[in-house]
CHARMM internal coordinates of N, CA and C (Angstrom, degrees):
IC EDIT
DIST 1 N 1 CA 1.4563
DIST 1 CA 1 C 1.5351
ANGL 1 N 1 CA 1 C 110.13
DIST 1 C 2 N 1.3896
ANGL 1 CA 1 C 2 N 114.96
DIHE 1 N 1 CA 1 C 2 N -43.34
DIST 2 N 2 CA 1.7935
ANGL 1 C 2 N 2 CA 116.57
DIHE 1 CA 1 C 2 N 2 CA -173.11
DIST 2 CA 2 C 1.5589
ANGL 2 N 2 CA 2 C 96.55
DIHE 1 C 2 N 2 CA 2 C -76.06
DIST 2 C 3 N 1.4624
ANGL 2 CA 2 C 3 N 135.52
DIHE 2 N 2 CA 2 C 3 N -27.41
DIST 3 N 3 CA 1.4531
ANGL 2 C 3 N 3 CA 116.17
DIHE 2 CA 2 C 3 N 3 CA -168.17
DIST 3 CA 3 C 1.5369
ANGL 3 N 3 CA 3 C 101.67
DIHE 2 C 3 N 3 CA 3 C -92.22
DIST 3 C 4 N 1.4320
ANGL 3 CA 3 C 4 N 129.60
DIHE 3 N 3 CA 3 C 4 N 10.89
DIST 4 N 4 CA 1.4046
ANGL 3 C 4 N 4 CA 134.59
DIHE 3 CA 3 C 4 N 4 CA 177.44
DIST 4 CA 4 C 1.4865
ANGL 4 N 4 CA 4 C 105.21
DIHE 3 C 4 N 4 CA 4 C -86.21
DIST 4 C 5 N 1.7351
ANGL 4 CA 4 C 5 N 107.68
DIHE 4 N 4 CA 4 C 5 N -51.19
DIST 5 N 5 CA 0.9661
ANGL 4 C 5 N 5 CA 116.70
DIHE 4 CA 4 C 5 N 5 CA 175.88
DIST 5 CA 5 C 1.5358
ANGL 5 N 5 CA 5 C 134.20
DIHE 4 C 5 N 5 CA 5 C -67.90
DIST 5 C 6 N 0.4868
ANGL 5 CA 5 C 6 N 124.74
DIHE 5 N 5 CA 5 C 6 N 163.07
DIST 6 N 6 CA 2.1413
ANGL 5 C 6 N 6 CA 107.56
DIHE 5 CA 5 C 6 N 6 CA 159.82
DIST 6 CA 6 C 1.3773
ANGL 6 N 6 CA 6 C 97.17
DIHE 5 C 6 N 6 CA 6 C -120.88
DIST 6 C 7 N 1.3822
ANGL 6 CA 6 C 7 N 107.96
DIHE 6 N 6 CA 6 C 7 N -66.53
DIST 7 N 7 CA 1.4450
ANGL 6 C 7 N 7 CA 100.94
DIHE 6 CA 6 C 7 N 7 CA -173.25
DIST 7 CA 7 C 1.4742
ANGL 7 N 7 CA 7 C 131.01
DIHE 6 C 7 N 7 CA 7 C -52.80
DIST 7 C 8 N 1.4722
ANGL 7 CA 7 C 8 N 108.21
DIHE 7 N 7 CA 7 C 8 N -23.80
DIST 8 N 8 CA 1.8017
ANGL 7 C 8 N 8 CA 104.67
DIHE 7 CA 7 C 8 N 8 CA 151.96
DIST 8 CA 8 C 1.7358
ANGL 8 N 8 CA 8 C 126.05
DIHE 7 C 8 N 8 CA 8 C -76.85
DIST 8 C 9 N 1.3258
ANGL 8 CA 8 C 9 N 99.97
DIHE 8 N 8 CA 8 C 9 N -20.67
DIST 9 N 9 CA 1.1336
ANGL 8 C 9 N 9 CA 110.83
DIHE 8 CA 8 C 9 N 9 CA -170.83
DIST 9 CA 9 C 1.8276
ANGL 9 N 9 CA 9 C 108.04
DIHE 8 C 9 N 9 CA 9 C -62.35
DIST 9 C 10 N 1.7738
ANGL 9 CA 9 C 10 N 88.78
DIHE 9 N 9 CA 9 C 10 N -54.42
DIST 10 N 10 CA 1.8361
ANGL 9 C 10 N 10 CA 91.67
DIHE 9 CA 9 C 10 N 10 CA 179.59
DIST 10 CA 10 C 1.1040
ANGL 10 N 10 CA 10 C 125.56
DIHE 9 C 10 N 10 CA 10 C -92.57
DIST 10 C 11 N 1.7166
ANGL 10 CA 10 C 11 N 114.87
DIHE 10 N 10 CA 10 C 11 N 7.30
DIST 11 N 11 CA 1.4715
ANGL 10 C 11 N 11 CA 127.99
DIHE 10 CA 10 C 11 N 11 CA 163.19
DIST 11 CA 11 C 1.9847
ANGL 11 N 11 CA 11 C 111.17
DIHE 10 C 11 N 11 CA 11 C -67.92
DIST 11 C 12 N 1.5103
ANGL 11 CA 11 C 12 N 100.55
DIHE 11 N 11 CA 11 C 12 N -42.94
DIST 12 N 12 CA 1.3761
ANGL 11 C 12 N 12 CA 104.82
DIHE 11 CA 11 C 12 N 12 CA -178.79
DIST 12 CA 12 C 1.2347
ANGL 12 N 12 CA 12 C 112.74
DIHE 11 C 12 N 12 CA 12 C -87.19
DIST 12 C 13 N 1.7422
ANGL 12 CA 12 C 13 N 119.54
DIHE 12 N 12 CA 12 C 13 N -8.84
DIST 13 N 13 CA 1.5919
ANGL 12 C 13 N 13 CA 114.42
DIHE 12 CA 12 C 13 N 13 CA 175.26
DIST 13 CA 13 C 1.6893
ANGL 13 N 13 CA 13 C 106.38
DIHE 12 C 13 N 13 CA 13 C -84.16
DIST 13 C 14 N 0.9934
ANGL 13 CA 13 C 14 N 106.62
DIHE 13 N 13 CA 13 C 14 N -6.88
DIST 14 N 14 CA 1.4742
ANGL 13 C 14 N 14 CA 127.34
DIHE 13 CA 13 C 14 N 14 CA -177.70
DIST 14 CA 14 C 1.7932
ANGL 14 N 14 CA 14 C 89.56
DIHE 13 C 14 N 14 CA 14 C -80.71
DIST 14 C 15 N 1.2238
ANGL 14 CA 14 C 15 N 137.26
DIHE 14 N 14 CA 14 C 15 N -86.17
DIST 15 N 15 CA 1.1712
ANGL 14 C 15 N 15 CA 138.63
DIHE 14 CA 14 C 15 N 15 CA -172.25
DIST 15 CA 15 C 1.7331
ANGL 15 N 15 CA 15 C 106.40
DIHE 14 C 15 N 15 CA 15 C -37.44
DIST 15 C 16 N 1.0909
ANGL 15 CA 15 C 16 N 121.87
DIHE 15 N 15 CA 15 C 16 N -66.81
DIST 16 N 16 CA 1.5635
ANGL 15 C 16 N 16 CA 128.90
DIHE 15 CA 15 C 16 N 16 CA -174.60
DIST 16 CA 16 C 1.1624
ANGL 16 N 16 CA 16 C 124.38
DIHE 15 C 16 N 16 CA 16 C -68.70
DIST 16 C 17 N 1.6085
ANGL 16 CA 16 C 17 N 117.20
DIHE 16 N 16 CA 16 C 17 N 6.84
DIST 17 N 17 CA 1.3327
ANGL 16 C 17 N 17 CA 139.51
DIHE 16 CA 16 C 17 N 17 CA 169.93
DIST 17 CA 17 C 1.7292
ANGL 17 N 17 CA 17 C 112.78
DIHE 16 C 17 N 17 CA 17 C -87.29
DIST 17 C 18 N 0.7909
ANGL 17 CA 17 C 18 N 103.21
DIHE 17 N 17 CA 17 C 18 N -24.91
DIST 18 N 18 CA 1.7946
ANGL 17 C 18 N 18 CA 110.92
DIHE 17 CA 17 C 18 N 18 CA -175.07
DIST 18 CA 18 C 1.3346
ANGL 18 N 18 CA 18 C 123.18
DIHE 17 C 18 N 18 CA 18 C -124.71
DIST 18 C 19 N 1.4259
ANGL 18 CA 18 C 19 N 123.80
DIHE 18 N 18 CA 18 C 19 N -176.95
DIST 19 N 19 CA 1.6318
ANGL 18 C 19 N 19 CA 97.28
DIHE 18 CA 18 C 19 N 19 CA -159.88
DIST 19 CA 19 C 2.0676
ANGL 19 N 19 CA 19 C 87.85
DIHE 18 C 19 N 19 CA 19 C -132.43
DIST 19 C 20 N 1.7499
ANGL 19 CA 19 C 20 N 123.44
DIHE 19 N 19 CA 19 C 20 N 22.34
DIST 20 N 20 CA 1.1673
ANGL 19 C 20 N 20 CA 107.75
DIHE 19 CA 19 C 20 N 20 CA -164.88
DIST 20 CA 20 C 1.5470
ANGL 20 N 20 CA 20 C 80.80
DIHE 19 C 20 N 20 CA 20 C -138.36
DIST 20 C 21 N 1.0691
ANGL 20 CA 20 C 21 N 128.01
DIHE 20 N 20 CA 20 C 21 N 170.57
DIST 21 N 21 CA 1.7300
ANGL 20 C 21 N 21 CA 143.92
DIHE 20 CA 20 C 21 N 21 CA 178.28
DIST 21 CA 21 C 1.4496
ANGL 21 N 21 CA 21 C 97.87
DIHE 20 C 21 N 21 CA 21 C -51.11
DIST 21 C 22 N 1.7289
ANGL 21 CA 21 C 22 N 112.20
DIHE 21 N 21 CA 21 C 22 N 141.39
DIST 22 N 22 CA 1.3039
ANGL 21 C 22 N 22 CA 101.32
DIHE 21 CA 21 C 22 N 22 CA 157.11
DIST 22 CA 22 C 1.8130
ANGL 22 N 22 CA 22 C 101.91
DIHE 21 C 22 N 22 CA 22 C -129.06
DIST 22 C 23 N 1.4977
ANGL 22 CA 22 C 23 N 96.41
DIHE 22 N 22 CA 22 C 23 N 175.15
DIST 23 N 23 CA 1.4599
ANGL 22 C 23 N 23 CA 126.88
DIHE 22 CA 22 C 23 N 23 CA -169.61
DIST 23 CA 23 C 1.5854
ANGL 23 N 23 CA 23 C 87.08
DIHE 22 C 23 N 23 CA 23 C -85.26
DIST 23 C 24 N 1.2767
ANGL 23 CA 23 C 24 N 122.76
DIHE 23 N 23 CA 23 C 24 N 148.00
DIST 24 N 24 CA 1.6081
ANGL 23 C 24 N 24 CA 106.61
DIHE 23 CA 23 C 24 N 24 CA 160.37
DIST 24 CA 24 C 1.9012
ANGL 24 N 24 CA 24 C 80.12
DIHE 23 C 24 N 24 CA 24 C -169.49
DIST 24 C 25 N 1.4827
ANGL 24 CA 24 C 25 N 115.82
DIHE 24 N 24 CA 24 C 25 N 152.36
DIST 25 N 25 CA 1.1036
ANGL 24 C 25 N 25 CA 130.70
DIHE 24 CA 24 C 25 N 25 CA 173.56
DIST 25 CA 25 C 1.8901
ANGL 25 N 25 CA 25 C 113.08
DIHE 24 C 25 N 25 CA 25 C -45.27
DIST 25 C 26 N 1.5234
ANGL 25 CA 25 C 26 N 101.37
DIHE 25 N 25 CA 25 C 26 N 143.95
DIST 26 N 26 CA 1.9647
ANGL 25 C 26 N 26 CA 102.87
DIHE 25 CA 25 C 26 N 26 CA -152.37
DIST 26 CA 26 C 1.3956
ANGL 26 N 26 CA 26 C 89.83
DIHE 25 C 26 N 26 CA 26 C -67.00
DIST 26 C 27 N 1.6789
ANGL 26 CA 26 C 27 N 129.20
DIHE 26 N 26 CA 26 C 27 N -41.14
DIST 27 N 27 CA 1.0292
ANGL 26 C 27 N 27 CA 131.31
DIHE 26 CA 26 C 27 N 27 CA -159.80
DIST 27 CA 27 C 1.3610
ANGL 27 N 27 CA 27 C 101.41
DIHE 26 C 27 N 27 CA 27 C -69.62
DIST 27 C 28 N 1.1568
ANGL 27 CA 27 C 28 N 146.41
DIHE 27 N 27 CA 27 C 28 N -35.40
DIST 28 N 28 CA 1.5023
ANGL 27 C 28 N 28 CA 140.66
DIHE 27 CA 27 C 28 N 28 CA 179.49
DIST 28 CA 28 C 1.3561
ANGL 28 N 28 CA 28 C 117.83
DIHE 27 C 28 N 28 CA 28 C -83.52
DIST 28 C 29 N 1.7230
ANGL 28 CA 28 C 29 N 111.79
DIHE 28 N 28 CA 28 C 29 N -37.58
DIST 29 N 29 CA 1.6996
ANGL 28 C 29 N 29 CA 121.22
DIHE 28 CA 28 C 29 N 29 CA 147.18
DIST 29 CA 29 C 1.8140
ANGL 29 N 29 CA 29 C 105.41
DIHE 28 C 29 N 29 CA 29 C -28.28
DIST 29 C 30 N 1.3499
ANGL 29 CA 29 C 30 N 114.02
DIHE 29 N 29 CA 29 C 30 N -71.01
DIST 30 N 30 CA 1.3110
ANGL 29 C 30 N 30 CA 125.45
DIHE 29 CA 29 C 30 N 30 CA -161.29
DIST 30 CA 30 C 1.7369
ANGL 30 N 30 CA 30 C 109.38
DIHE 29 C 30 N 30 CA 30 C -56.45
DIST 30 C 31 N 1.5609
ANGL 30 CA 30 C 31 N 110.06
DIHE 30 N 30 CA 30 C 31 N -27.87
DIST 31 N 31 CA 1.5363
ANGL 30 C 31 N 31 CA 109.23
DIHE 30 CA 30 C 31 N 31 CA -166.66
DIST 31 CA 31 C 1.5187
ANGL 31 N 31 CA 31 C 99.44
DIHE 30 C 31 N 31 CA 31 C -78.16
DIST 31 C 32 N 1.6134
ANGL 31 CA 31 C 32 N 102.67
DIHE 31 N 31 CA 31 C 32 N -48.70
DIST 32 N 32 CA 1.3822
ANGL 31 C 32 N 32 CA 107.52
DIHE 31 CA 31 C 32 N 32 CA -164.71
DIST 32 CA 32 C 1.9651
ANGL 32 N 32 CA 32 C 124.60
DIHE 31 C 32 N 32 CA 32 C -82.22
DIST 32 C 33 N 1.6631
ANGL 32 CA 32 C 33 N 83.09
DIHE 32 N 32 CA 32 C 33 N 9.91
DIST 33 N 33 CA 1.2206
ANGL 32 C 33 N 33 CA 91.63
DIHE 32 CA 32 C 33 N 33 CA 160.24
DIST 33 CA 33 C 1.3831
ANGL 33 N 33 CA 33 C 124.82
DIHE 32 C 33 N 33 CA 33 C -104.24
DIST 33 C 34 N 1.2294
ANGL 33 CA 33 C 34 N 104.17
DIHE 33 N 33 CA 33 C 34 N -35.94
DIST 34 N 34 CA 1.6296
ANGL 33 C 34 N 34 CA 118.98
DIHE 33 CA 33 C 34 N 34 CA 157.99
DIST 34 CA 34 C 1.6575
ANGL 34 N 34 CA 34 C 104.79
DIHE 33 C 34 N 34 CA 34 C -27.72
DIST 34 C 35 N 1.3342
ANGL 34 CA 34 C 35 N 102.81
DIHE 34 N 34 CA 34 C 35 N -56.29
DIST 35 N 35 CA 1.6321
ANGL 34 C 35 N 35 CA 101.71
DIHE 34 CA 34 C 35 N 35 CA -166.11
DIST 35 CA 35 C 1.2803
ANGL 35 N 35 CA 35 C 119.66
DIHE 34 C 35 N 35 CA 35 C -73.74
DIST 35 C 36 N 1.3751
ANGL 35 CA 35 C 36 N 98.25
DIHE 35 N 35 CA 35 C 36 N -20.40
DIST 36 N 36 CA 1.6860
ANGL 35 C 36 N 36 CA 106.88
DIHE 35 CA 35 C 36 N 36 CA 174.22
DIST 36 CA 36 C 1.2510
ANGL 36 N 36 CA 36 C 119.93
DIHE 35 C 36 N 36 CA 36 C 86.63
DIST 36 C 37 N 1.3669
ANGL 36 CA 36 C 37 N 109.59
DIHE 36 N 36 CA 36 C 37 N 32.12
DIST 37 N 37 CA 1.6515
ANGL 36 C 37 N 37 CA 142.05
DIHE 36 CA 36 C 37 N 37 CA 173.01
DIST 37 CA 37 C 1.4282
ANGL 37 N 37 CA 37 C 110.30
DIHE 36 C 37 N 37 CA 37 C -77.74
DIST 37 C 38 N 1.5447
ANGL 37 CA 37 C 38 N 115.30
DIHE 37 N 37 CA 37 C 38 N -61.86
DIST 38 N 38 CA 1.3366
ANGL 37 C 38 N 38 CA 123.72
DIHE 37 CA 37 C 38 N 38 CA -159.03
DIST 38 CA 38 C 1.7905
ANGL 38 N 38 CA 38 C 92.14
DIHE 37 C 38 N 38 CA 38 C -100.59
DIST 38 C 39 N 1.3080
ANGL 38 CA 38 C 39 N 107.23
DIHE 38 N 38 CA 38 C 39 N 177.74
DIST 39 N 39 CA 1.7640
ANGL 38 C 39 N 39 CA 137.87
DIHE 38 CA 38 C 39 N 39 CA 135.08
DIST 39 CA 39 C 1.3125
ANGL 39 N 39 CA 39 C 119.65
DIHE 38 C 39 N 39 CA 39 C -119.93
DIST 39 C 40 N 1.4052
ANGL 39 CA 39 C 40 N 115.48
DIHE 39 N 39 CA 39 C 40 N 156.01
DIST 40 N 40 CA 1.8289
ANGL 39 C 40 N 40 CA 105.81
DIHE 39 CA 39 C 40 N 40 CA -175.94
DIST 40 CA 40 C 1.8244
ANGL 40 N 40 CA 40 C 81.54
DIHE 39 C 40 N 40 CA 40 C -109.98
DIST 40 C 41 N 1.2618
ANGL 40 CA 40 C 41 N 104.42
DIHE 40 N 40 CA 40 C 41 N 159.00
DIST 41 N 41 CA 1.1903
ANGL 40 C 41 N 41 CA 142.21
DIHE 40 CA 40 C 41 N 41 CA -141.23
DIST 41 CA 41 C 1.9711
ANGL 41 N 41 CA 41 C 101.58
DIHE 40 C 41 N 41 CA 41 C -161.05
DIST 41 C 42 N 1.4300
ANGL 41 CA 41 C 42 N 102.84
DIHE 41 N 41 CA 41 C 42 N 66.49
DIST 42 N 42 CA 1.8076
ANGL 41 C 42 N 42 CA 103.09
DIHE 41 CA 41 C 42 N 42 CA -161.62
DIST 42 CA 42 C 1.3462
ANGL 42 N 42 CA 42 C 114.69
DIHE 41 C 42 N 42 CA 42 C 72.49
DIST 42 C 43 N 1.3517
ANGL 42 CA 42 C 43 N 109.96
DIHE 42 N 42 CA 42 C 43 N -120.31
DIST 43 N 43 CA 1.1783
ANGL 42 C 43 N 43 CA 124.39
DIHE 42 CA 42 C 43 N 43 CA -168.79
DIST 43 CA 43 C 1.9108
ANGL 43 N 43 CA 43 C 99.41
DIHE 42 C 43 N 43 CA 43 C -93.03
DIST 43 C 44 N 1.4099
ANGL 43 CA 43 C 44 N 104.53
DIHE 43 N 43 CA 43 C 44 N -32.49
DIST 44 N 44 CA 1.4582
ANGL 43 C 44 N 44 CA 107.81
DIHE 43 CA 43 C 44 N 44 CA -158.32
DIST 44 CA 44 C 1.8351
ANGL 44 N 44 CA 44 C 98.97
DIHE 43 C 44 N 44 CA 44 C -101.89
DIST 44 C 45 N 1.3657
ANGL 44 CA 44 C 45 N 96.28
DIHE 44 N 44 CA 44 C 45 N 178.65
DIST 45 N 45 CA 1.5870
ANGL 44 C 45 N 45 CA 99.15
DIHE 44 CA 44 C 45 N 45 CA -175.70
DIST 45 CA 45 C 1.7952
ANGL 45 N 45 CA 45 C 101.04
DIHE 44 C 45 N 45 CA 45 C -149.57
DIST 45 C 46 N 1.5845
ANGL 45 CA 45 C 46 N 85.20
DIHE 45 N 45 CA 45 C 46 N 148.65
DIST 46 N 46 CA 1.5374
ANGL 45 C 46 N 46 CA 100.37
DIHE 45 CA 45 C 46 N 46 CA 178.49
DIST 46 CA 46 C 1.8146
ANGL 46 N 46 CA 46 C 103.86
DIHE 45 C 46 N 46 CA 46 C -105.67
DIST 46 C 47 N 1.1047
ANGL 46 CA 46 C 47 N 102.89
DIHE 46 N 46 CA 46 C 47 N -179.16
DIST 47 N 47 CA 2.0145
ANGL 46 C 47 N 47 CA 114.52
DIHE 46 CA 46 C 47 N 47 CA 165.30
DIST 47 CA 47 C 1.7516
ANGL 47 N 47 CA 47 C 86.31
DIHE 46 C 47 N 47 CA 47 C -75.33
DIST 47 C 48 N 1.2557
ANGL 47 CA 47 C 48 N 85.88
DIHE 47 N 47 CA 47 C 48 N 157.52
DIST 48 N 48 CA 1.6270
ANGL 47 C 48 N 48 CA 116.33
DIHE 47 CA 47 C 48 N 48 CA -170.76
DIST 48 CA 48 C 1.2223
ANGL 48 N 48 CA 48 C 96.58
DIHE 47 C 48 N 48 CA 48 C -65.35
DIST 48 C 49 N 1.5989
ANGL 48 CA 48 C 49 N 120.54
DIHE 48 N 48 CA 48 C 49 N -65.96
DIST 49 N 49 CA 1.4684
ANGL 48 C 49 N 49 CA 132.41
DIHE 48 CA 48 C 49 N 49 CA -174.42
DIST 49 CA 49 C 1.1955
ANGL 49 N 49 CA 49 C 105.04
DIHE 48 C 49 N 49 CA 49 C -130.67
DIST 49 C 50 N 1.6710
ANGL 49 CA 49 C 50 N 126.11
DIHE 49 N 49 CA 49 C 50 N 165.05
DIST 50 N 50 CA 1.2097
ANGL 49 C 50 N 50 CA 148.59
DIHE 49 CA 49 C 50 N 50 CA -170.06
DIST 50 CA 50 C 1.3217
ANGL 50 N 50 CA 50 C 94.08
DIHE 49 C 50 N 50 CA 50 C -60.31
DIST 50 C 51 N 1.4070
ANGL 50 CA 50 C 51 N 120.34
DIHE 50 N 50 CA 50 C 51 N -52.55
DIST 51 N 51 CA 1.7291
ANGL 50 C 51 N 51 CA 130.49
DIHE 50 CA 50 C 51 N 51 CA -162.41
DIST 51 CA 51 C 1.6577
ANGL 51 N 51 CA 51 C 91.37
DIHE 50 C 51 N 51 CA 51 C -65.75
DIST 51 C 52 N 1.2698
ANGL 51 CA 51 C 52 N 142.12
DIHE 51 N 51 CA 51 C 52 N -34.30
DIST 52 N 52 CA 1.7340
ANGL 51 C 52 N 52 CA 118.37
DIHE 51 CA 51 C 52 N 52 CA 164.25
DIST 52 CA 52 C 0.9196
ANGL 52 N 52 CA 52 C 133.38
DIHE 51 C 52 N 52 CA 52 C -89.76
DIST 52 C 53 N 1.4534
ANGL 52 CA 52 C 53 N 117.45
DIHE 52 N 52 CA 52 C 53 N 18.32
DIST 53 N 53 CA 1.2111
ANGL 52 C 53 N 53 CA 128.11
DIHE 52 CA 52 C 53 N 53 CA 169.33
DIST 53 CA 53 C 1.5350
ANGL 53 N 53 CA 53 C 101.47
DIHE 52 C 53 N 53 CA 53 C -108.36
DIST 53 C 54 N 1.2199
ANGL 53 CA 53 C 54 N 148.26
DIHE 53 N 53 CA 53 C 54 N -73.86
DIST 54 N 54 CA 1.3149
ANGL 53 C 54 N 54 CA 128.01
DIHE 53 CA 53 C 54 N 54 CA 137.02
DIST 54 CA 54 C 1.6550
ANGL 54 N 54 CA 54 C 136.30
DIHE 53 C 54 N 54 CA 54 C 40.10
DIST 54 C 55 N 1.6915
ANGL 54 CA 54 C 55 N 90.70
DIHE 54 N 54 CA 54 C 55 N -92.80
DIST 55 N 55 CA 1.5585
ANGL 54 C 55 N 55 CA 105.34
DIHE 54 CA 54 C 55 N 55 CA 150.58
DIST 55 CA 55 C 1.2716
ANGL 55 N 55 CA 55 C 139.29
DIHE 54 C 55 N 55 CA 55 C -35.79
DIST 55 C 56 N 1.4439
ANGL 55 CA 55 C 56 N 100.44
DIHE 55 N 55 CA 55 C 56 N -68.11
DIST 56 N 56 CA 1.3997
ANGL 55 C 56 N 56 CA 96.17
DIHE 55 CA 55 C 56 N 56 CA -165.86
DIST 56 CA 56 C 1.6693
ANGL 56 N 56 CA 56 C 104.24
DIHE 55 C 56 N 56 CA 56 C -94.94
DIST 56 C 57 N 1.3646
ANGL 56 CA 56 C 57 N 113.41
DIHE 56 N 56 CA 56 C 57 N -13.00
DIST 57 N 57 CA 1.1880
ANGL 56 C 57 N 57 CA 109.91
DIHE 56 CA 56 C 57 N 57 CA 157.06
DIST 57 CA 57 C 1.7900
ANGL 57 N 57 CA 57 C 114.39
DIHE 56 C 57 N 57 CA 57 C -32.82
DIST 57 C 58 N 0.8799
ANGL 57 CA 57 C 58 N 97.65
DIHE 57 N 57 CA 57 C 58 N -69.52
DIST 58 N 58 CA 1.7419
ANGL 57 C 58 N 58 CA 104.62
DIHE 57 CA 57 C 58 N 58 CA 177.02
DIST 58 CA 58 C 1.2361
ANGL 58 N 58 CA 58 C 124.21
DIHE 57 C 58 N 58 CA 58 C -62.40
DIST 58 C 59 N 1.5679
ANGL 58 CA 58 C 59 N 122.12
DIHE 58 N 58 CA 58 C 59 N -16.25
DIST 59 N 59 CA 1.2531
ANGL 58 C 59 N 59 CA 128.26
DIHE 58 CA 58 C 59 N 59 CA 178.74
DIST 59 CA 59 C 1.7954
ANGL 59 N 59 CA 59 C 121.78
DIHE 58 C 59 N 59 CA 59 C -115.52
DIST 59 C 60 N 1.0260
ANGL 59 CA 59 C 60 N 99.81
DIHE 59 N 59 CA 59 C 60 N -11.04
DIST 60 N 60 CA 1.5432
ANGL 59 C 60 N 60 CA 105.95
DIHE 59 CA 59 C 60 N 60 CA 168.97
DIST 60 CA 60 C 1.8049
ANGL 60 N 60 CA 60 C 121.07
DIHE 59 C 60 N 60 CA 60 C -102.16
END
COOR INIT
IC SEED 1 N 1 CA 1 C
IC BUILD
């Protein structure tokens, strides 16, 4: 699904790049929660678990 996209793709490489909540547009918040990637965290959202941040850390 993220290598179809780009713009989800580098919205969530954006999240798994850093180690504190990020801000990222609601509509891409909303996809990548759908997928069960993220949690929201307020307004902002982290990776679900350490293990997808991890991952795709290395792969995105």
């Amino acid at each position: 699904m993220l290598e179809g996209n780009p713009e989800l793709k580098a919205a969530f490489k954006k999240v798994v790049m850093v180690r504190e909540s990020v801000n990222i547009d609601y509509i891409l918040t909303y996809k990548l929660d759908s997928l069960g990637l993220v949690k929201l965290v307020g307004n902002d959202v982290v990776p679900r678990c350490e293990l997808y941040r991890q991952y795709f850390y290395e792969r995105l």
